[in-house]
Gaussian input, Z-matrix of N, CA and C with variables (Angstrom, degrees):
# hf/3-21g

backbone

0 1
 N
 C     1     B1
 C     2     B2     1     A1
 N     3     B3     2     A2     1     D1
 C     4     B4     3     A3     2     D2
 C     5     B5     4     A4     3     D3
 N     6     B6     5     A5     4     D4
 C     7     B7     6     A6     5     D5
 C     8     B8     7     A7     6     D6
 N     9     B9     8     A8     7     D7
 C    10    B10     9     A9     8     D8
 C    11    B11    10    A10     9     D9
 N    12    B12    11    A11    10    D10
 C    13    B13    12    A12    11    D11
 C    14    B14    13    A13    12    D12
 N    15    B15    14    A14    13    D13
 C    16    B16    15    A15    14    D14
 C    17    B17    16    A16    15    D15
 N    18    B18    17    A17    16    D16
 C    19    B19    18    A18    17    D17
 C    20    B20    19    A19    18    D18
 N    21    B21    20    A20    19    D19
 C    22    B22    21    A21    20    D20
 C    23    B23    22    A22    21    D21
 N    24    B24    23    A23    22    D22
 C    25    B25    24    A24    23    D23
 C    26    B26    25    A25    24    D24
 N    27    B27    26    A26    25    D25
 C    28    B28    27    A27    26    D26
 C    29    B29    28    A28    27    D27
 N    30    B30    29    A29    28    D28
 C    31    B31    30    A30    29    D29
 C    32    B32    31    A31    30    D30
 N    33    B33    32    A32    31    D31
 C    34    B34    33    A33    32    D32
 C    35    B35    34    A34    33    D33
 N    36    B36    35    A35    34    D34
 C    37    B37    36    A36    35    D35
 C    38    B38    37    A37    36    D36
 N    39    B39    38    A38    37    D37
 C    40    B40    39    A39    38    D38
 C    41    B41    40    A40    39    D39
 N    42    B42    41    A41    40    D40
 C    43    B43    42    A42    41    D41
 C    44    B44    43    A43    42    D42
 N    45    B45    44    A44    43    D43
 C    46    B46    45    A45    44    D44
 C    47    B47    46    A46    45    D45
 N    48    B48    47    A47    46    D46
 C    49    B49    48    A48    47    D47
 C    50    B50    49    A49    48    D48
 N    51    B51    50    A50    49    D49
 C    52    B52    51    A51    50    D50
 C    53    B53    52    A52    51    D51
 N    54    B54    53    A53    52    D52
 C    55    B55    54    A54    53    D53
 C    56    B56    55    A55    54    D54
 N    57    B57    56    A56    55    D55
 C    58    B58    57    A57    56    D56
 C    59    B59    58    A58    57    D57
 N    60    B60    59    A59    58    D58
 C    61    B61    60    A60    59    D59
 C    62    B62    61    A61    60    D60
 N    63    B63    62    A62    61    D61
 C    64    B64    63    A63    62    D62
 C    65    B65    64    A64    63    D63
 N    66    B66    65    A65    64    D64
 C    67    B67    66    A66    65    D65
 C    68    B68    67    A67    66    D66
 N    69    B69    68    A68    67    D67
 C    70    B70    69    A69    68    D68
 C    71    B71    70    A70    69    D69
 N    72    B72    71    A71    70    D70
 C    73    B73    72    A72    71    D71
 C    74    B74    73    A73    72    D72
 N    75    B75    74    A74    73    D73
 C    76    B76    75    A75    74    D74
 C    77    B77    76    A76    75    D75
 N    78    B78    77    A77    76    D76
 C    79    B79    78    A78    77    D77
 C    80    B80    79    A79    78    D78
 N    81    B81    80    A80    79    D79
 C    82    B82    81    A81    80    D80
 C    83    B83    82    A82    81    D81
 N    84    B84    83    A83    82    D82
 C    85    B85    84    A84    83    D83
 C    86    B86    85    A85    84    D84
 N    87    B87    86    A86    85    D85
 C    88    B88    87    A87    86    D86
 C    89    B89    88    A88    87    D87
 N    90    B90    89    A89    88    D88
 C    91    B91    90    A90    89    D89
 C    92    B92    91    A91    90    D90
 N    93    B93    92    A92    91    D91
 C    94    B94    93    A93    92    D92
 C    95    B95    94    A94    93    D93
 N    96    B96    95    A95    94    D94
 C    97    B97    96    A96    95    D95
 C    98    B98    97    A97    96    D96
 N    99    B99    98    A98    97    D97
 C   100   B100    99    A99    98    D98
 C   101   B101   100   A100    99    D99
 N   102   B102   101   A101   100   D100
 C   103   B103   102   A102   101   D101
 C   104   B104   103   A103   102   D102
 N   105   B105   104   A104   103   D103
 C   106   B106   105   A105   104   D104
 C   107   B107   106   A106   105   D105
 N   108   B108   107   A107   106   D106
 C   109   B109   108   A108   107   D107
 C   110   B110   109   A109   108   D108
 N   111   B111   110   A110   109   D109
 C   112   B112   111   A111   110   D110
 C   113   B113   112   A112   111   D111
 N   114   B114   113   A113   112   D112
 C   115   B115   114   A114   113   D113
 C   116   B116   115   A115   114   D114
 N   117   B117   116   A116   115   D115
 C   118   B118   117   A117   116   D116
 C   119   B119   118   A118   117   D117
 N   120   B120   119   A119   118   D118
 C   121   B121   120   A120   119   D119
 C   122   B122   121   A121   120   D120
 N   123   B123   122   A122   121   D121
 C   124   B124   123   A123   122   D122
 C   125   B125   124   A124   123   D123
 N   126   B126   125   A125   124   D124
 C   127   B127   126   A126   125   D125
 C   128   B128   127   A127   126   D126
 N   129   B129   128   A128   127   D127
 C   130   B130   129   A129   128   D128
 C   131   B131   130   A130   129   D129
 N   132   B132   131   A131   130   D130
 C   133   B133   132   A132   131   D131
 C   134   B134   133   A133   132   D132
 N   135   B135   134   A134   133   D133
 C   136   B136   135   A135   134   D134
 C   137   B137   136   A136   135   D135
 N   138   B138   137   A137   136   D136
 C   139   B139   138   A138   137   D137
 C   140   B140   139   A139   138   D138
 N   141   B141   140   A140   139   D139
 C   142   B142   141   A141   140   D140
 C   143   B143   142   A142   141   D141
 N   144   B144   143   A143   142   D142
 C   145   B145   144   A144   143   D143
 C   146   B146   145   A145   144   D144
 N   147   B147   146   A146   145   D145
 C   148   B148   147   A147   146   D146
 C   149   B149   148   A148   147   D147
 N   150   B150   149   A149   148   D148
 C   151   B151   150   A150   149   D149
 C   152   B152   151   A151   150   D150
 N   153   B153   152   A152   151   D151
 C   154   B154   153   A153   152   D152
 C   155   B155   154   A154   153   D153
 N   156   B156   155   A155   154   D154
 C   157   B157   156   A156   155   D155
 C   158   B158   157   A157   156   D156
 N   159   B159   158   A158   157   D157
 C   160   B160   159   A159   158   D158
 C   161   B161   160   A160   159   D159
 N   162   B162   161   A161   160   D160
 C   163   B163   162   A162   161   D161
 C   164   B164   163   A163   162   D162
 N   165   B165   164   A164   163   D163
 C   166   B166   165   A165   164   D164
 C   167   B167   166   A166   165   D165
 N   168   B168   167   A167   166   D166
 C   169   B169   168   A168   167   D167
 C   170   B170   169   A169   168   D168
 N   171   B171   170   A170   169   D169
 C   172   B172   171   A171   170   D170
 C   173   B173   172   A172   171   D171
 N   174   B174   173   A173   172   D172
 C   175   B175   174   A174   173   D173
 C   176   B176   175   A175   174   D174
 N   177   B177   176   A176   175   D175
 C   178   B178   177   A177   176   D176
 C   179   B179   178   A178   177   D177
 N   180   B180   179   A179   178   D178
 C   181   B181   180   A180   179   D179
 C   182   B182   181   A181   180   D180
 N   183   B183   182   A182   181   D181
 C   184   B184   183   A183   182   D182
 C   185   B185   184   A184   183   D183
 N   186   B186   185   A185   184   D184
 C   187   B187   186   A186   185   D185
 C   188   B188   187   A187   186   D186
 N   189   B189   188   A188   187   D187
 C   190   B190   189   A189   188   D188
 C   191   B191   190   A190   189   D189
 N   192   B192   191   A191   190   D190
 C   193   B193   192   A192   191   D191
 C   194   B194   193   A193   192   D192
 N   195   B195   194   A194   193   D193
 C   196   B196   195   A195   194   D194
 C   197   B197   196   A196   195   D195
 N   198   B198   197   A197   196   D196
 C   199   B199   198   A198   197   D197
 C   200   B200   199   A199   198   D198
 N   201   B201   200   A200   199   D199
 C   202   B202   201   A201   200   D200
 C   203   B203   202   A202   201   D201
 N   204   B204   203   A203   202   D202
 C   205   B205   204   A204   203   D203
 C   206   B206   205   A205   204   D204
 N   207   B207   206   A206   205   D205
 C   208   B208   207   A207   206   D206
 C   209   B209   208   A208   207   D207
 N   210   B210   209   A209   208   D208
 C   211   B211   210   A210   209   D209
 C   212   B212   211   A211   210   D210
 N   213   B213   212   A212   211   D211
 C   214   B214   213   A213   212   D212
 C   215   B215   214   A214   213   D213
 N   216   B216   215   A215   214   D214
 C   217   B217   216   A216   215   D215
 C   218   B218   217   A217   216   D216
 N   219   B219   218   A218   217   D217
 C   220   B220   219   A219   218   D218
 C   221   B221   220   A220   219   D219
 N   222   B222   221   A221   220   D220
 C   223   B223   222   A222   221   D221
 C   224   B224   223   A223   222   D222
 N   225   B225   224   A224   223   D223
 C   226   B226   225   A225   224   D224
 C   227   B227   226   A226   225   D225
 N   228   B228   227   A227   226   D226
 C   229   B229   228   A228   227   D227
 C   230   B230   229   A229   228   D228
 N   231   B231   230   A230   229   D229
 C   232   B232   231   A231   230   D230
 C   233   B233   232   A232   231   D231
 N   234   B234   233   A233   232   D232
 C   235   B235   234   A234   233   D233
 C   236   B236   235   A235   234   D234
 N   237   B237   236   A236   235   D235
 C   238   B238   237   A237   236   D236
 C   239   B239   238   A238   237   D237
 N   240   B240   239   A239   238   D238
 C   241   B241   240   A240   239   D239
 C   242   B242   241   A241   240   D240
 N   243   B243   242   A242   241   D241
 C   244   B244   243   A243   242   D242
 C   245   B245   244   A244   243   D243
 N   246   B246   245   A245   244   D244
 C   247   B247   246   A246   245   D245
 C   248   B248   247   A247   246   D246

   B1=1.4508
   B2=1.5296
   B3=1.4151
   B4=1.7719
   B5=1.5585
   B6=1.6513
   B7=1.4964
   B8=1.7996
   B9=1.5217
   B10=0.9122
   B11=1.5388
   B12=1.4681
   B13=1.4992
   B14=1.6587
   B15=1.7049
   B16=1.5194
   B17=1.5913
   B18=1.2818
   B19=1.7296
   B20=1.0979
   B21=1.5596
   B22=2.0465
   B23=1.2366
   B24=1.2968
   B25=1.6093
   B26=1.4338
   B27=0.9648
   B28=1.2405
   B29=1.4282
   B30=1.6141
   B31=1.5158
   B32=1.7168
   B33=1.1626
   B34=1.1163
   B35=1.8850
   B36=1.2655
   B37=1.3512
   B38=1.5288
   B39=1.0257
   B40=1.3334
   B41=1.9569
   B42=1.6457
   B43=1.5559
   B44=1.0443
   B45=1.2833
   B46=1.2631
   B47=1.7043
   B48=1.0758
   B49=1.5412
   B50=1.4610
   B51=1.4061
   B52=1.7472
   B53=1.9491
   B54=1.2996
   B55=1.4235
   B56=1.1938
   B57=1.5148
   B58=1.7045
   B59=1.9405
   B60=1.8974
   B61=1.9683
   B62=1.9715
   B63=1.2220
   B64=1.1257
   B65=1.8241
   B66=1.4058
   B67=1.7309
   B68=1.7002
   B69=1.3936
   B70=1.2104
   B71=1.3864
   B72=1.5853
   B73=1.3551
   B74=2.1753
   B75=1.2531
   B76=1.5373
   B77=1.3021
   B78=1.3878
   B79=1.2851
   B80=1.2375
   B81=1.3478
   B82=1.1775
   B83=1.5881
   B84=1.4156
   B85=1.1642
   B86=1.4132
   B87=1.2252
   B88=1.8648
   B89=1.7444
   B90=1.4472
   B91=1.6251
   B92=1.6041
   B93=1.2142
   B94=0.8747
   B95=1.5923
   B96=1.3146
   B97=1.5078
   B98=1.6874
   B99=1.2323
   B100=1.0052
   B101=1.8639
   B102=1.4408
   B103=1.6689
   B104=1.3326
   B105=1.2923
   B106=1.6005
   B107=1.4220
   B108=1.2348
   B109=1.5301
   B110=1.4441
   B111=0.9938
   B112=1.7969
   B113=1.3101
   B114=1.4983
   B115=1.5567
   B116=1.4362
   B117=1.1053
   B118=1.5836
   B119=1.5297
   B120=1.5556
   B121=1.3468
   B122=1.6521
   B123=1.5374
   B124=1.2420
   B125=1.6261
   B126=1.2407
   B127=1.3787
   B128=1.1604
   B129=1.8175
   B130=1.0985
   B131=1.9131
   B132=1.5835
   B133=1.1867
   B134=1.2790
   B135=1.2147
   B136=2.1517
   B137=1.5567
   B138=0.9304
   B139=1.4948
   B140=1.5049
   B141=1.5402
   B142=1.2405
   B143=1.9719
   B144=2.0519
   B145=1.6187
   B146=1.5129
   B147=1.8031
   B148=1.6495
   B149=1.7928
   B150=1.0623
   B151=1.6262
   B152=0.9260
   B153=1.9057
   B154=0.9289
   B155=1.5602
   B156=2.0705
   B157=1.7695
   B158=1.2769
   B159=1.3781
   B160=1.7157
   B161=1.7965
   B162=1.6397
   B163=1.8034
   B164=1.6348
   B165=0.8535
   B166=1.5510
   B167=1.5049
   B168=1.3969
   B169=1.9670
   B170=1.8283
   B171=1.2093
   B172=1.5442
   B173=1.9343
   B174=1.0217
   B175=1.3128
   B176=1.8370
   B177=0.9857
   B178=0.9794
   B179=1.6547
   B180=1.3198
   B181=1.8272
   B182=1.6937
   B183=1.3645
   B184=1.5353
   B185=1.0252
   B186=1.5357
   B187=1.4078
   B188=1.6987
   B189=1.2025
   B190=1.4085
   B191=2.1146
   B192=1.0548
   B193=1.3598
   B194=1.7176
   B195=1.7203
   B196=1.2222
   B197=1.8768
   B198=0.9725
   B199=1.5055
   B200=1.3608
   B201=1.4514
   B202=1.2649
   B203=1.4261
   B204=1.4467
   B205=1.2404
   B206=1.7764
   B207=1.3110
   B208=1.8316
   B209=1.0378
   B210=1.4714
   B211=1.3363
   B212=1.3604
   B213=0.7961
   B214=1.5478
   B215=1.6880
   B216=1.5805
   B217=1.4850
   B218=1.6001
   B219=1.5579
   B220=1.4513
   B221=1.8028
   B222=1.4123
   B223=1.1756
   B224=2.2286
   B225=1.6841
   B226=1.8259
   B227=1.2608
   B228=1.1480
   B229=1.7485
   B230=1.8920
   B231=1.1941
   B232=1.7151
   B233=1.7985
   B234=1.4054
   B235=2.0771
   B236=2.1570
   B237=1.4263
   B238=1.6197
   B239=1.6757
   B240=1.8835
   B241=0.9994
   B242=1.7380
   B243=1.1454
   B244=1.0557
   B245=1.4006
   B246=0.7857
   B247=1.3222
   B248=1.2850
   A1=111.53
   A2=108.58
   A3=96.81
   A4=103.00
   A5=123.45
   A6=135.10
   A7=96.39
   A8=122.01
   A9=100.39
   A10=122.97
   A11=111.29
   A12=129.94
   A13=91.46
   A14=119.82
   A15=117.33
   A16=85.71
   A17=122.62
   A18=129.69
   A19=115.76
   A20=103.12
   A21=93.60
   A22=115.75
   A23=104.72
   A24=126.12
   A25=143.20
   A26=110.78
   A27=124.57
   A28=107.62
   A29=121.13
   A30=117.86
   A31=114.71
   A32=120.86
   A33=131.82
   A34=113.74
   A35=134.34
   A36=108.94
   A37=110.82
   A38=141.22
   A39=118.77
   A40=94.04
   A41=97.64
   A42=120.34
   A43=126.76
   A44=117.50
   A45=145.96
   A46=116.14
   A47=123.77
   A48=119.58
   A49=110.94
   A50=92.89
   A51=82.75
   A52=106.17
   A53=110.95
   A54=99.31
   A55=153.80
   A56=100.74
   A57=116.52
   A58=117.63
   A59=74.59
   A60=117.15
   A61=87.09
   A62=116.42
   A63=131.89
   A64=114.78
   A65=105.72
   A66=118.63
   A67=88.94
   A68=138.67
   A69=116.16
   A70=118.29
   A71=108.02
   A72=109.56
   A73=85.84
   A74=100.88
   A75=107.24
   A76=100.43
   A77=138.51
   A78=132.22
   A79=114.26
   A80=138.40
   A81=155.74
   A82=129.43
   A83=142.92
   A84=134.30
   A85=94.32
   A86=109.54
   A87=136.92
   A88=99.66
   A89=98.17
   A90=103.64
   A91=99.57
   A92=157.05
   A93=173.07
   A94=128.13
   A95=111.07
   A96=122.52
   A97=99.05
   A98=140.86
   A99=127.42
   A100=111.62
   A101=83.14
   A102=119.70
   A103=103.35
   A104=95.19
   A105=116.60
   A106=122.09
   A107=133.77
   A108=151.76
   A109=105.56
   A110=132.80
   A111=128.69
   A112=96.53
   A113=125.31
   A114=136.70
   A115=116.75
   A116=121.32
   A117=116.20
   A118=94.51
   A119=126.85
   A120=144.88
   A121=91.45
   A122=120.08
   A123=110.44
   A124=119.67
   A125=130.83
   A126=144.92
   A127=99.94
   A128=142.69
   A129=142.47
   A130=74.76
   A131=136.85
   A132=141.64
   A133=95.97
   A134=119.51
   A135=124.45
   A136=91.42
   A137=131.71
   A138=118.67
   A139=118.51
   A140=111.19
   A141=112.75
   A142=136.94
   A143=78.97
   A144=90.67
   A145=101.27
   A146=127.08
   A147=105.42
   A148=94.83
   A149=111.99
   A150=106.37
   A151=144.44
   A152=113.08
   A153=145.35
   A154=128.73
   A155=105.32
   A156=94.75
   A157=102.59
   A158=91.59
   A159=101.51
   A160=86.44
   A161=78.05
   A162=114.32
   A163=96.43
   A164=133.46
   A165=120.45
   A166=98.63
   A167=139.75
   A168=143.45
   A169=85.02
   A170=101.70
   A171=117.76
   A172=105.42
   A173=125.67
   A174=142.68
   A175=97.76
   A176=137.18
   A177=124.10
   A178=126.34
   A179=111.46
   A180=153.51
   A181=93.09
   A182=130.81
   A183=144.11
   A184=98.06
   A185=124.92
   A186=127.96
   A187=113.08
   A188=101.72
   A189=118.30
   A190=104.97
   A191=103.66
   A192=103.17
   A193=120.54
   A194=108.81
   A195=100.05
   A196=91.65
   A197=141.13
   A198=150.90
   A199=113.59
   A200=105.34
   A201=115.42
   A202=130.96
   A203=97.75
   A204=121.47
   A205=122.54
   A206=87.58
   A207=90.21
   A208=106.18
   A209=137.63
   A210=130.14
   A211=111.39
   A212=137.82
   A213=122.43
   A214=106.10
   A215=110.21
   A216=98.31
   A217=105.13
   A218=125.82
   A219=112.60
   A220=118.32
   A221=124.00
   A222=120.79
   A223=90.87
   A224=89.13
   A225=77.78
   A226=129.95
   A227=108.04
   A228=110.70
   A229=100.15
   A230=113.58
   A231=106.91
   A232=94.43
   A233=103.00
   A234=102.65
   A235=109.98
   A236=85.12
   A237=85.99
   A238=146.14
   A239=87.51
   A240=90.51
   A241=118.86
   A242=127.19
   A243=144.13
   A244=124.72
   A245=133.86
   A246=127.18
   A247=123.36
   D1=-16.48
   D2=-164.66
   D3=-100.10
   D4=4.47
   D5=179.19
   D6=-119.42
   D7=32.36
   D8=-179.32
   D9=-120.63
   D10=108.66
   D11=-152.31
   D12=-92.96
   D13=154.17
   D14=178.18
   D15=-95.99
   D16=142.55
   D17=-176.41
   D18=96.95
   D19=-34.52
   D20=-178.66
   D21=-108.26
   D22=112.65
   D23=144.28
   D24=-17.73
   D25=-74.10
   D26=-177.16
   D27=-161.61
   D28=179.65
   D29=-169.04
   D30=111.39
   D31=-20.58
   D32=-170.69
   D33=-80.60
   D34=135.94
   D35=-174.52
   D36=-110.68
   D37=162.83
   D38=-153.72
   D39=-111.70
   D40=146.98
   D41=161.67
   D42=-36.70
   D43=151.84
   D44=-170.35
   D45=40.82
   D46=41.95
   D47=169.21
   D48=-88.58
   D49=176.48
   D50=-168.06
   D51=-92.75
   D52=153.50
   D53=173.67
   D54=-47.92
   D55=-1.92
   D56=164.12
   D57=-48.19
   D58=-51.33
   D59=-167.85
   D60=-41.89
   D61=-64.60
   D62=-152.96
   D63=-72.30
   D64=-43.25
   D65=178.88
   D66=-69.40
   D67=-28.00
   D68=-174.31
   D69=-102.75
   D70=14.19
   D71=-155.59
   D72=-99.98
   D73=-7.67
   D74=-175.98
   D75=-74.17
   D76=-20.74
   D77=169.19
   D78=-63.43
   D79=-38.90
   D80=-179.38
   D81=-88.01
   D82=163.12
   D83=-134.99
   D84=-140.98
   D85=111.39
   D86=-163.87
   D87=-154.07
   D88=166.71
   D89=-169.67
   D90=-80.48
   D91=73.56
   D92=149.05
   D93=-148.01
   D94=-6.08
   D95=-167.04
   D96=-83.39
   D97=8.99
   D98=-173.79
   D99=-109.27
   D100=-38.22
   D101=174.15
   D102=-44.67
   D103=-81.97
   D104=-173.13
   D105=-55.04
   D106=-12.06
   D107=175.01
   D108=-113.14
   D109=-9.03
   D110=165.62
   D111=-81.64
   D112=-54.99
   D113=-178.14
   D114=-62.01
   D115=-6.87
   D116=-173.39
   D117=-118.02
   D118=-28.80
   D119=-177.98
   D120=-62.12
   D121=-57.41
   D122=-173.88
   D123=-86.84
   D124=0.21
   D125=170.16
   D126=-82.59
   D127=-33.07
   D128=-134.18
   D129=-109.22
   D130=-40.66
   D131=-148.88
   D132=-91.36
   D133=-47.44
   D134=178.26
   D135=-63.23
   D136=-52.23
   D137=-168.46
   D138=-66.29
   D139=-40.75
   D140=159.21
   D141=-32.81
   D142=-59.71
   D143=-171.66
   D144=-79.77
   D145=-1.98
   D146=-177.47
   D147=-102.23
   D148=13.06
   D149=153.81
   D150=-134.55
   D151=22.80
   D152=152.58
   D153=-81.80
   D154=-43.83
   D155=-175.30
   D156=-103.86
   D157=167.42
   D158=-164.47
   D159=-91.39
   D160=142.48
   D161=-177.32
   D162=-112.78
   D163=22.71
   D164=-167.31
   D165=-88.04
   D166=-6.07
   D167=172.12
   D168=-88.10
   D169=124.14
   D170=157.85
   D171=-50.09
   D172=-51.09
   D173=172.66
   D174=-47.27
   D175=-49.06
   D176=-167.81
   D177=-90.23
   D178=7.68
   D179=-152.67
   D180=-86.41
   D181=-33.17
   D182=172.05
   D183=-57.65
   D184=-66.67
   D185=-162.54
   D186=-64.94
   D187=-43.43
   D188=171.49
   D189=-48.10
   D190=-68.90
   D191=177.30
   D192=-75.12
   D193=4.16
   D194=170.93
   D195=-95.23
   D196=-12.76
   D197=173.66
   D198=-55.51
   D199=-53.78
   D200=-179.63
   D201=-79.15
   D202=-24.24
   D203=161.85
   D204=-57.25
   D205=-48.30
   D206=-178.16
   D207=-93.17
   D208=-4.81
   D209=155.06
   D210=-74.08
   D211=-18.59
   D212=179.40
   D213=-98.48
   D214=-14.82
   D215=175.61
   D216=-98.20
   D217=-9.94
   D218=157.20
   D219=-74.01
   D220=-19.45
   D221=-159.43
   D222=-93.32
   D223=-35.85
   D224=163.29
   D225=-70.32
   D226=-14.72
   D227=-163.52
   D228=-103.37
   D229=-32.43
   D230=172.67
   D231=-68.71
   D232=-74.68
   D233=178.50
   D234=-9.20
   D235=-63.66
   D236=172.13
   D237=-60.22
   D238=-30.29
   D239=165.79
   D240=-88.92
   D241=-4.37
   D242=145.12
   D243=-61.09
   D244=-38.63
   D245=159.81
   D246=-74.66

């Protein structure tokens, strides 16, 4: 009753398993699988570009920590939606 949406079917993965259940459940196609792979897609892209552009201008050190910043709030926010 407490996963129970009017329209949805199925898709839902069920409580309390242990966190193995869940990191492998991202391979697979549940109502969260879209979420959770846009968010790691864009954590996977901030991480890219903050070790790719050159930071060597003090001036450019914002961007650097705005990088790092949204990588750690896409890699929290897919984790969650994963869980």
């Amino acid at each position: 009753d407490l996963f129970c949406e009017p329209y949805i079917h199925k898709g839902f993965r069920p409580i309390n398993m242990p966190y193995s259940y869940y990191v492998k459940s991202l391979f697979y196609k549940h109502n969260e699988t879209i979420n959770a792979w846009s968010h790691y897609i864009g954590a996977f892209y901030t991480t890219y570009l903050a070790f790719t552009l050159d930071f060597s201008d003090p001036y450019s050190w914002p961007l650097l920590v705005c990088l790092i910043t949204s990588t750690i709030m896409f890699f929290s926010s897919a984790t969650a939606h994963l869980m």
